[in-house]
N, CA, C and O of each residue as an XYZ file, in Angstrom:
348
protein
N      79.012     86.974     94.963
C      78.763     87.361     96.328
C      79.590     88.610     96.653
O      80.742     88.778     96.253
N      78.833     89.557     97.488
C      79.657     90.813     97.494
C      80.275     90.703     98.893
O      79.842     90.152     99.905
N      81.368     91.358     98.676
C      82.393     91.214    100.105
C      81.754     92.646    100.829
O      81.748     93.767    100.320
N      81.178     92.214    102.286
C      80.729     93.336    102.961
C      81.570     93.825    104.051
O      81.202     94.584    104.948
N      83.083     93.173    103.844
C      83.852     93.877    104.624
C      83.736     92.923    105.954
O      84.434     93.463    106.812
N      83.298     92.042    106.341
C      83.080     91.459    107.571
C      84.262     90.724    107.917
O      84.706     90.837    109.059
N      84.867     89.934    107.019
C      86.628     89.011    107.197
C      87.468     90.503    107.793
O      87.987     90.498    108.909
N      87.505     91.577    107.004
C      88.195     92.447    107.275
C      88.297     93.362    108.564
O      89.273     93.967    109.009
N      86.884     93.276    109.071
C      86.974     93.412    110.920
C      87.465     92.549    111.798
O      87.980     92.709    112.905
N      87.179     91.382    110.996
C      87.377     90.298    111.874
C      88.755     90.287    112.078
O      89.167     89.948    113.187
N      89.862     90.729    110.834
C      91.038     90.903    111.124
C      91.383     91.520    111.723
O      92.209     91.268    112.600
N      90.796     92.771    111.445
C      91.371     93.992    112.376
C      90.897     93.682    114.054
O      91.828     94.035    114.778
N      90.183     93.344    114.549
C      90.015     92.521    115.783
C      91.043     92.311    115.931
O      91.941     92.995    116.422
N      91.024     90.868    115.326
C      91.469     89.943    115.559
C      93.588     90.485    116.228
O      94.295     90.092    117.156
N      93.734     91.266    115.362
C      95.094     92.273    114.943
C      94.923     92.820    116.529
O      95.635     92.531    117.491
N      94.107     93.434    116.501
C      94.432     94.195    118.193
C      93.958     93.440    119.167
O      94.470     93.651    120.267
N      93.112     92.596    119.108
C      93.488     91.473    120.437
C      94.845     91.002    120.352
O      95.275     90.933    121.503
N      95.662     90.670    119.572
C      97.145     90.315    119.713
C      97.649     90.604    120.297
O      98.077     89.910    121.219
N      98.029     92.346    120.045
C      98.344     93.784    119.847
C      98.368     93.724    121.705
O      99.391     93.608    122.380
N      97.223     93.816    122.133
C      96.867     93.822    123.640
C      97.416     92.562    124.430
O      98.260     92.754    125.305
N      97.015     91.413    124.183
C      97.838     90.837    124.316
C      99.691     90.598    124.502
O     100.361     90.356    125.505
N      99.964     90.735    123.489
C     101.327     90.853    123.624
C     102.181     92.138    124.599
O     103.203     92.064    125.282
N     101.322     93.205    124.328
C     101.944     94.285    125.355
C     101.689     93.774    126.574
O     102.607     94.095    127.329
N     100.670     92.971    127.251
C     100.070     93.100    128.545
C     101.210     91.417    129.315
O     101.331     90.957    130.450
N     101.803     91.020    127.922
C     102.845     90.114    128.506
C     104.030     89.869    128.238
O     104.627     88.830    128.521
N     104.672     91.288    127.384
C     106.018     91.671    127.228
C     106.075     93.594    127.522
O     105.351     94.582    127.645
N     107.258     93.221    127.508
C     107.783     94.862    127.464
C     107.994     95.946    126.469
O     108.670     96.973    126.408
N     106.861     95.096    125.456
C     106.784     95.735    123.909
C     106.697     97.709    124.315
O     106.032     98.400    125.088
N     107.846     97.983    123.217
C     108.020     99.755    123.195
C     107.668    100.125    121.916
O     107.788    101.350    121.867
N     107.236     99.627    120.692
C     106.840    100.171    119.686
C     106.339     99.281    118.566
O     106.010     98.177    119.000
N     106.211     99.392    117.527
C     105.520     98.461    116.029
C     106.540     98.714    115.088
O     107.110     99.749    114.743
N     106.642     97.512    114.745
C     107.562     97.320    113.012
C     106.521     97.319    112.071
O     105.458     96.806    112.423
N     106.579     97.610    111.376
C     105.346     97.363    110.233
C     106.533     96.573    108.704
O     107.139     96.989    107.717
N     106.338     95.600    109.232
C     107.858     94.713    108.372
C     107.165     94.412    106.614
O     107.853     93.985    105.687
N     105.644     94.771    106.515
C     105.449     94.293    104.736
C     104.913     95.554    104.403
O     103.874     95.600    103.745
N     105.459     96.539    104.753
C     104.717     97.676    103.697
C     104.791     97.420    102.675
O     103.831     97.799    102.004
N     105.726     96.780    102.041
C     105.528     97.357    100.318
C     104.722     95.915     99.634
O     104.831     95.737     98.421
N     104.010     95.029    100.385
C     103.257     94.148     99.987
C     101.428     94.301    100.728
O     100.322     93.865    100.407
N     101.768     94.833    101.408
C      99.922     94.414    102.246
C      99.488     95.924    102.235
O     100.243     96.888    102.357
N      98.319     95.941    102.089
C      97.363     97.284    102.659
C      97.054     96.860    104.122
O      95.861     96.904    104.419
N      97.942     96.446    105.113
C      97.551     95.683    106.360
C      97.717     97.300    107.274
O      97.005     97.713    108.190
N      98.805     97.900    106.685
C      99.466     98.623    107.586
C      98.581     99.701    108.331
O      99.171    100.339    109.202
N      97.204    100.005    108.104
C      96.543    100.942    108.824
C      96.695    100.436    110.133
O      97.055    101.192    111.035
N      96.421     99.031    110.376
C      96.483     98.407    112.115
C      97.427     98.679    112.510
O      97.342     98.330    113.688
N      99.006     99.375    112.263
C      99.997     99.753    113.284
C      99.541    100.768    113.508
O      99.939    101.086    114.628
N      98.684    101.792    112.964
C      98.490    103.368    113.156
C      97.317    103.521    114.560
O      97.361    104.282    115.527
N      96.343    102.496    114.195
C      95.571    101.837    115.193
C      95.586    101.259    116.655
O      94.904    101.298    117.680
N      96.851    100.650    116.132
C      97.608    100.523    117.392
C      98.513    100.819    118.339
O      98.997    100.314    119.352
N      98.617    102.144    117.461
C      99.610    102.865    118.210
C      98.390    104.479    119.056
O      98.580    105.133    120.081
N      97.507    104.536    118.247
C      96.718    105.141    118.510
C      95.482    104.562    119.823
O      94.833    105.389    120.464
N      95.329    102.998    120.051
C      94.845    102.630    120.975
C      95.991    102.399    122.205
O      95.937    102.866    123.343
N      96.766    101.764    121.776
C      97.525    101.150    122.912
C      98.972    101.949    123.223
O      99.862    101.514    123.953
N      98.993    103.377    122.403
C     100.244    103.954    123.285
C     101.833    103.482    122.672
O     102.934    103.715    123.171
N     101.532    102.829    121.561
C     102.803    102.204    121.127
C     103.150    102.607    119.705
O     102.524    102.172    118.738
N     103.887    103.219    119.634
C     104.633    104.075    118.236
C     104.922    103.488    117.305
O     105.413    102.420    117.672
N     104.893    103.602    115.830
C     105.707    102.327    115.118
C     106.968    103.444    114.857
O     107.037    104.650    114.623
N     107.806    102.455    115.014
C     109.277    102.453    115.151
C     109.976    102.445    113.236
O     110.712    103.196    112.596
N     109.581    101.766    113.078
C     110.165    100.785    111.906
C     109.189    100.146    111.119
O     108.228     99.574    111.634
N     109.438    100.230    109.460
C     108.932    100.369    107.965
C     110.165     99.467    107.519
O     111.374     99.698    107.526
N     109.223     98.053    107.020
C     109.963     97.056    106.071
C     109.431     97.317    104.667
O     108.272     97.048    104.349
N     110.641     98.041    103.550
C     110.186     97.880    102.451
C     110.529     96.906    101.334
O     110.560     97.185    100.136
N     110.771     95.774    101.868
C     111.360     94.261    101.464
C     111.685     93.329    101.848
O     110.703     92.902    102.456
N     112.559     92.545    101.942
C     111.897     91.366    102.920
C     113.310     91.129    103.609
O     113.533     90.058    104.174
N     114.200     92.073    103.560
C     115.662     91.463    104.322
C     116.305     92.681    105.480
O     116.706     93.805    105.180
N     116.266     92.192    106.571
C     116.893     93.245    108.088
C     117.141     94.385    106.995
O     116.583     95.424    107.347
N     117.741     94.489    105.903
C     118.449     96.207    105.653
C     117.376     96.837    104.984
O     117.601     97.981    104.589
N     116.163     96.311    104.747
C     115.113     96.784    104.005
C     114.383     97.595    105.121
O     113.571     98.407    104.679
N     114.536     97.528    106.794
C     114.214     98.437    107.237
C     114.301     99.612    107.679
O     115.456     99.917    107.972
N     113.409    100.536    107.874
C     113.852    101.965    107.686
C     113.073    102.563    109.214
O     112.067    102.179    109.810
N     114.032    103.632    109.481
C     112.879    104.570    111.107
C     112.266    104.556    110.240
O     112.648    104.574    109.070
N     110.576    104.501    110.867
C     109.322    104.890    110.797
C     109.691    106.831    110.684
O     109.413    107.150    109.528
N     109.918    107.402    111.047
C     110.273    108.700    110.973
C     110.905    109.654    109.263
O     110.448    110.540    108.540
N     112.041    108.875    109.291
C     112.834    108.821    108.387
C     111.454    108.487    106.785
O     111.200    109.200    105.815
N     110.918    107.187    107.184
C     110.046    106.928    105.769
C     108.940    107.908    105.668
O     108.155    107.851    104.721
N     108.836    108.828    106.620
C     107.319    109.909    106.933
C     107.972    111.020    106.424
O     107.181    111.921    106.145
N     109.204    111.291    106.190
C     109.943    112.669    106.097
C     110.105    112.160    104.542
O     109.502    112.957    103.824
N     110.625    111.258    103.886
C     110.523    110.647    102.761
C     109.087    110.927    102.159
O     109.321    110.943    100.951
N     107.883    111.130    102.302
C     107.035    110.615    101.758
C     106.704    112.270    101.536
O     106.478    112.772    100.435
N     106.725    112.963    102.758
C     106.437    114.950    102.437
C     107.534    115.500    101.463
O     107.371    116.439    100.683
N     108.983    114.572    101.677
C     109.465    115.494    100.627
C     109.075    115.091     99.402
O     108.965    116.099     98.705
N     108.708    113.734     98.551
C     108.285    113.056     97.434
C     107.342    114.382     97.453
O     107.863    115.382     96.958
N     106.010    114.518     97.965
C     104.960    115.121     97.722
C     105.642    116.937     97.290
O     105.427    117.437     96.185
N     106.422    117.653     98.375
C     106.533    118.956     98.152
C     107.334    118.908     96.783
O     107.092    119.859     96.039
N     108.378    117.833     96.250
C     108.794    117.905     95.040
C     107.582    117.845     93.900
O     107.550    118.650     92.969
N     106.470    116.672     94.102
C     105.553    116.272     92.946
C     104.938    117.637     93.159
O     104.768    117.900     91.969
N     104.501    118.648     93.768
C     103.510    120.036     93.768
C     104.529    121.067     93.436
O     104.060    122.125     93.018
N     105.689    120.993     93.523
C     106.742    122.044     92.830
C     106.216    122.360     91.379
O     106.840    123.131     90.651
């Protein structure tokens, strides 16, 4: 049976009804994205920061408080990797 992608909306839904939710009943200021280095989940913080106004803050690249990094900091990390690999 071929996967037509349908579970995978349903998540992503499912992800920003939360998303809306939770802002519309806390004082949420930004997104952790706490499993980068395990899920391809992470497009829905970009999504959601792009629908609902809320920045991601913070990049978990393991599973313990010091494994997180500014969201900033891991974006400046990733251009310099690249301008070194095209050197």
């Amino acid at each position: 049976m071929r996967d037509t992608g349908g579970s995978r909306c349903h998540n992503r839904a499912n992800a920003m009804s939360q998303a809306k939710m939770f802002k519309d009943c806390s004082q949420v200021t930004g997104v952790v994205l706490s499993k980068m280095d395990s899920t391809a989940k992470g497009g829905m913080a970009i999504s959601i920061q792009a629908e609902l106004g809320l920045p991601v803050k913070y990049v978990g690249e393991g599973e313990k408080i010091e494994d997180l990094k500014r969201f900033d900091a891991y974006v400046e990390d990733i251009f310099r990797f690249l301008e070194i690999s095209s050197s």
